[in-house]
C-alpha positions as MATLAB code, in Angstrom:
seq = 'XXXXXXXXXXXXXXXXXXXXXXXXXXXXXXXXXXXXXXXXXXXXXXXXXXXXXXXXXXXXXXXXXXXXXXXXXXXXXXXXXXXXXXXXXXXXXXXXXXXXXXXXXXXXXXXXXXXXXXXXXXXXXXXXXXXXXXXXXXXXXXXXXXXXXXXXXXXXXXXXXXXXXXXXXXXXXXXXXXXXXXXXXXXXXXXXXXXXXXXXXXXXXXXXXXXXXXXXXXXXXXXXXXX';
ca = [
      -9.413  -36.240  -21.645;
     -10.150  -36.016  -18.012;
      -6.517  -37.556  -16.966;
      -4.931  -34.499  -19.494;
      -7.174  -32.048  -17.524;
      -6.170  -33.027  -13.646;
      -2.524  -33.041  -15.228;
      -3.045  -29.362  -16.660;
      -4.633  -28.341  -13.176;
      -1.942  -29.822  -11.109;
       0.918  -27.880  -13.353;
      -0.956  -24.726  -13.117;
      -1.455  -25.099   -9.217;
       2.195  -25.809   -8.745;
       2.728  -22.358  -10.816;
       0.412  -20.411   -9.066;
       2.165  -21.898   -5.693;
       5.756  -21.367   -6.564;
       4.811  -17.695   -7.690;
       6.410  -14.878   -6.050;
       4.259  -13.688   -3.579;
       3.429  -10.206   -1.366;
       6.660   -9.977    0.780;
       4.624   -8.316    3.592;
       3.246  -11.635    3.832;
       6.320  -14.133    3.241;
       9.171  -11.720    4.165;
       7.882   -9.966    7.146;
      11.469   -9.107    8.557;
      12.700   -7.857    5.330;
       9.052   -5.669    4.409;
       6.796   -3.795    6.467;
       4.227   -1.194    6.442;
       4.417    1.828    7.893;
       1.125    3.817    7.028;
      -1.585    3.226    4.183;
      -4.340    5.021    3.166;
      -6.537    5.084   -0.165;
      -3.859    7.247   -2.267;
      -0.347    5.999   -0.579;
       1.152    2.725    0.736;
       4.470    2.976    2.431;
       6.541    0.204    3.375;
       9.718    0.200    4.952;
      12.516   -2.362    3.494;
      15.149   -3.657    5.046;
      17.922   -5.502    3.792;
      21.069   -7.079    6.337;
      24.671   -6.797    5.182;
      25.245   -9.418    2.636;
      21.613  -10.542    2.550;
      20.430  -12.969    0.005;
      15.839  -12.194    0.089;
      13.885  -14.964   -1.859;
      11.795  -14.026   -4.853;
       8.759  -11.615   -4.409;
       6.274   -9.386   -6.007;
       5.882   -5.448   -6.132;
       2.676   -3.513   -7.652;
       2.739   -1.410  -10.198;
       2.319    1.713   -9.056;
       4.011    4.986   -9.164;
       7.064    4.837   -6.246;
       8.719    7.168   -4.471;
      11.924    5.614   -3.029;
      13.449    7.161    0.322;
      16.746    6.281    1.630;
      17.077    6.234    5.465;
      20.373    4.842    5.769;
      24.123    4.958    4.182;
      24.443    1.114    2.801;
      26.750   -0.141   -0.435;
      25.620   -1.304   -3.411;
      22.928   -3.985   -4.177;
      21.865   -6.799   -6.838;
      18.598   -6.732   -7.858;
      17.872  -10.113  -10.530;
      14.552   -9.527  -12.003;
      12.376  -12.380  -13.521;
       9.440  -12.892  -15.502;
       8.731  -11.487  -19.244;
      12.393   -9.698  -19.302;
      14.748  -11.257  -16.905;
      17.827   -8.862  -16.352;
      19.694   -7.908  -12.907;
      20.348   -4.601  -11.806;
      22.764   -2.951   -9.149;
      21.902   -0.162   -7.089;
      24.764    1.791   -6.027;
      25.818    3.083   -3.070;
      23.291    5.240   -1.267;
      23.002    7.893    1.410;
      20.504    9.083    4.089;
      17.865   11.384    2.685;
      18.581   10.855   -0.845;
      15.174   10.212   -2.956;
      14.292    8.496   -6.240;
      10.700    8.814   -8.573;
       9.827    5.745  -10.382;
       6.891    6.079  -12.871;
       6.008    2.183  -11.629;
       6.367   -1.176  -13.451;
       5.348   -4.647  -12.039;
       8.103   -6.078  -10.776;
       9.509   -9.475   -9.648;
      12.810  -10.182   -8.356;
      15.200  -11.692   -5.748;
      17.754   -9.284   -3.909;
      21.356   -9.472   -2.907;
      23.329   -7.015   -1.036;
      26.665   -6.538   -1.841;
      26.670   -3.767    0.721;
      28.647   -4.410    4.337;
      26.148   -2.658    6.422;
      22.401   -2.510    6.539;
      20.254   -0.821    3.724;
      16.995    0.373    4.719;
      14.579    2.808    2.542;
      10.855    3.495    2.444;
       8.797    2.218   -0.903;
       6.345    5.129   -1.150;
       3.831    3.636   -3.531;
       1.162    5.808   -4.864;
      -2.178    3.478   -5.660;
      -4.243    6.945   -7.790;
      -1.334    8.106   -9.762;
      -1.616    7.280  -13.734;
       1.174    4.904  -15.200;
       4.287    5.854  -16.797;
       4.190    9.174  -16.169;
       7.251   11.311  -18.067;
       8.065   13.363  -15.093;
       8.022   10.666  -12.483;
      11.504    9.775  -13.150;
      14.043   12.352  -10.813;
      16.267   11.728   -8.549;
      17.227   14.116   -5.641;
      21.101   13.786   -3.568;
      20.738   13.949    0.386;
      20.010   17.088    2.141;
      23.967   18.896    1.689;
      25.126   21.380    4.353;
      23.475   24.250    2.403;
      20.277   22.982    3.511;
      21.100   22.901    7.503;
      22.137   26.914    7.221;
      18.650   27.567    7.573;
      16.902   28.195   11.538;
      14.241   26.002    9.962;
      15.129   24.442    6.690;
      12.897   23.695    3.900;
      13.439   22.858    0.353;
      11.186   21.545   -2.371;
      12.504   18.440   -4.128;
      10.074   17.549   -6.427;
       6.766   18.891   -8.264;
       4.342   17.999  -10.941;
       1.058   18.541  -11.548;
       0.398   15.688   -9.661;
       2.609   15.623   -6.471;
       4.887   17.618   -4.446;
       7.759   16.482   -2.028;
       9.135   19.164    0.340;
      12.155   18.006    2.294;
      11.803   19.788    5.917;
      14.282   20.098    9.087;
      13.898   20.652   12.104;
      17.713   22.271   14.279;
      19.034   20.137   17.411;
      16.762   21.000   20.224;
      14.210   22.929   18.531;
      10.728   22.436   18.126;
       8.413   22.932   15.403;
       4.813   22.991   14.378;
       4.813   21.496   10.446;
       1.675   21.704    8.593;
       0.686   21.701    5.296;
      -2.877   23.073    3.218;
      -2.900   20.185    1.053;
      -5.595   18.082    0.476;
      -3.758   14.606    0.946;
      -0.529   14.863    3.045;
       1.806   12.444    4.624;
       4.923   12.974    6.388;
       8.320   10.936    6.449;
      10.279   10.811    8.825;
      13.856   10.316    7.556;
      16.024   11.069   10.363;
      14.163   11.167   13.979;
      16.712    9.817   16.676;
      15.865   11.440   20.258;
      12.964   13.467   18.801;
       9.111   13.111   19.617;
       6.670   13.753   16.942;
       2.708   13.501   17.498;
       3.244   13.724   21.333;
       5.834    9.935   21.075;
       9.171    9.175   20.397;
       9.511    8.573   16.535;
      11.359    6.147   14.388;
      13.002    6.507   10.844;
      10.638    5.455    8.346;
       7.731    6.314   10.503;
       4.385    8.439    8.722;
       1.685   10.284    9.375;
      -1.372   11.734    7.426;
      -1.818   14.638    9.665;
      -1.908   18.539    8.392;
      -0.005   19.488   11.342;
       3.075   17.458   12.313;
       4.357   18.831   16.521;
       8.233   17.990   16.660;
      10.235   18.259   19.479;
      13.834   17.526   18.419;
      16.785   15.810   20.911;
      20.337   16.197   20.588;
      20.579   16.120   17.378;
      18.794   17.424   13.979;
      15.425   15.639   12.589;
      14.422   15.541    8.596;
      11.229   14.808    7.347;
       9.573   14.658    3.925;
       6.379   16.230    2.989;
       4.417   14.615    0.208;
       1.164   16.261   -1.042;
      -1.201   14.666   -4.057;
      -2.936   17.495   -5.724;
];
């Protein structure tokens, strides 16, 4: 009886150890964070042109993807109670998709012949499975840049709201926001300082007021509130 238990405990410790794990932890160049509070993780993926990334975990939570870069299409094989694979299609810069969460476990492959990076806006308070949490919004279009300052909301429930904000070549603005729980996105930043420092794409802040200065050319942020 003993020699059937060890046996039993040495299967289920080589389970638990070839388990997918957090890829903050065991794919550090292909997930980082970016900002985390108590309502909002954000972590910025990266995948390399033609990139195979091992197996990993994500929560289940409520996600808010954000594309900061033009990339092809890529394979996403899930595994676990349903195993199926998935291709994303070709994306573009600014374009945004609501997922109303599921666990998920899966190994990637790009199929795409440049880099594909995005932001996985996960929000840790939001209910499950939420009917509205599933939208999709196209890139900012030239109808959007017409404006001195542009501004344009993308999404809203009763739950969140995502305003996608510009900011013209040169210019500087003062963005703020009266919501309770804000944080900014920073989708396209090159040249321009935010918060006093140069900024990067993908980089957030939890601030009501945002100070941009932008460079040569135009910067685009997203606003997310939780109500």
């Amino acid at each position: 009886m003993r020699r059937i238990a060890m046996m039993l405990l040495a299967v289920m410790s080589v389970a638990l150890y070839g388990r997918a794990q957090d890829p903050l932890k065991t794919l550090p160049k292909n997930y980082w964070g970016e900002f985390e509070d108590p309502w909002v993780r954000v972590i910025h993926a990266h995948y390399g042109a033609g990139e195979h990334v091992p197996q990993h975990d994500h929560p289940k939570t409520p996600t808010l993807y954000v594309y900061l870069s033009d990339a092809g299409p890529v394979k996403f094989i899930h595994t676990g109670d349903d195993d199926f694979s998935i291709t994303r299609q070709p994306v573009h810069i600014g374009q945004l998709r609501l997922n109303a969460g599921r666990e998920e476990t899966h190994k990637v492959e790009s199929l795409s012949k440049t880099p594909s990076d995005f932001l996985r806006v996960e929000f840790k308070t939001l209910p499950l499975h939420l009917d509205s949490l599933h939208s999709r919004s196209p890139a900012a279009g030239k109808a959007f840049w017409h404006a001195a300052q542009p501004e344009k909301v993308e999404f809203e429930d009763t739950h969140i709201r995502i305003v996608r904000q510009g900011v013209q070549p040169g210019k500087s603005a003062l963005l703020h926001s009266e919501a309770k729980h804000v944080v900014w996105l920073a989708i396209q930043v090159e040249g321009a300082q935010c918060a006093g420092k140069i900024a990067h794409a993908g980089e957030s802040w939890d601030t009501a007021k945002l100070n941009v200065q932008a460079g040569a050319k135009r910067v685009e942020f997203l606003r997310v509130e939780l109500k």
